[in-house]
C-alpha positions, 0 to 999 in steps of 0.5 A, a space after each residue: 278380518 275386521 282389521 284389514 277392510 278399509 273404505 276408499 274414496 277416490 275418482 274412478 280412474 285412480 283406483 289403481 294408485 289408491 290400491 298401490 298405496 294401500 297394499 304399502 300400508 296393509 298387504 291383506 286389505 280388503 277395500 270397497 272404493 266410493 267415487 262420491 264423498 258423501 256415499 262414502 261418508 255416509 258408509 261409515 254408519 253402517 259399520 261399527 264403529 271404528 271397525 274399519 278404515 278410511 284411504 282417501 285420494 285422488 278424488 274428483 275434481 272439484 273435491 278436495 282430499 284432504 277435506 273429505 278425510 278430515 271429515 271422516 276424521 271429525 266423525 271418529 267413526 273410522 278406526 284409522 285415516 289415511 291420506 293420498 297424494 302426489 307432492 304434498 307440501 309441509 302446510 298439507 301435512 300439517 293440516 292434515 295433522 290438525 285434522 286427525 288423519 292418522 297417516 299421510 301418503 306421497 305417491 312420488 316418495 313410494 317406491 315404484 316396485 309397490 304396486 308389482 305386489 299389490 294384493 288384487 283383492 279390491 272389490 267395487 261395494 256391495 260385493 260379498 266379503 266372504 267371496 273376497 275372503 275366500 279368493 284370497 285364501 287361495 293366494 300364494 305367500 306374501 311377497 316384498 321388494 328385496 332392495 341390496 345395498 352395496 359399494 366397492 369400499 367402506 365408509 360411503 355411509 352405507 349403513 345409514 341410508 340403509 337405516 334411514 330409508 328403514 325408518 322411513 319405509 316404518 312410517 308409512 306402516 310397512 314391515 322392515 327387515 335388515 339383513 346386515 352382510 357385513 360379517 366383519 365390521 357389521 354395526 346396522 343394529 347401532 343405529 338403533 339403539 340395540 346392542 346387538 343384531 340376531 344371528 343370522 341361522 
């Protein structure tokens, strides 16, 4: 259970677009969010250390993100640190990376079907984990976007957009499978590295 509670920091309206992009990273999260950085900071020592992980996002004015997650980075009390944002430039992400923070998140490069499936086990902090525990045992089977790709002819470079967009989807944490239908000339599996695919019963 440990593995999937995370600690959020982000202001009171943009919960939901946190959520979203944590279900993208882990689809079982159980998450206690925290409108104010220091609360949030300060969370962390009543935890195990590096028990559990830290999102950060869309926080209130006058606060910057990428800050509060480098602190928490600095503390080296979170098992794992993420960072949020919309149209982060290449100077963000390189700081982010100076700072520790383990994995950076573009909301305007995460696919919009993400939040269709969010996992609606959120809970504000100081709620029961064993109630949130128990509410999503009752849930149904996971469910993931299923995304075709397909053309009227060969050789429109089909196969290495399907490849790239999964190395992608990889790195932000998500779990990929490929399906290549080509039954005839079908060589996905090439593109990394393998010298063959499974078959398909």
């Amino acid at each position: 259970m440990s593995e999937h509670i995370w600690l959020a920091c982000c202001g009171t309206r943009e919960s939901r677009e946190l959520r979203r992009a944590l279900h993208a990273l882990d689809p079982e999260a159980f998450v206690s969010f925290y409108a104010d950085a220091c609360a949030f900071r300060s969370a962390f020592l009543e935890e195990e250390p590096r028990s559990v992980a830290a999102i950060v996002g869309f926080t209130a004015e006058g606060i910057s993100d990428l800050n509060v997650a480098a602190a928490i980075a600095t503390d080296h009390l979170a098992r794992k640190v993420v960072l949020v944002g919309r149209n982060l430039s290449g100077s963000a992400r390189s700081r982010a990376k100076r700072a520790g923070i383990d994995v950076v998140i573009d909301m305007s490069q995460l696919p919009s079907c993400a939040d269709e499936t969010t996992v609606e086990n959120a809970a504000p902090h100081g709620k029961d984990q064993s109630d949130a525990s128990s509410a999503q045992e009752g849930r149904g089977r996971k469910r993931a976007p299923v995304i075709v790709v397909s053309s009227g002819r060969g050789g429109v470079g089909k196969t290495s957009l399907v490849a790239l967009a999964a190395l992608v989807a990889a790195s932000w944490e998500q779990k990929v499978s490929l399906v290549d239908l080509d039954l005839a000339c079908g060589n996905l599996f090439s593109c990394f590295g393998l010298p063959h695919g499974m078959p398909l019963d």
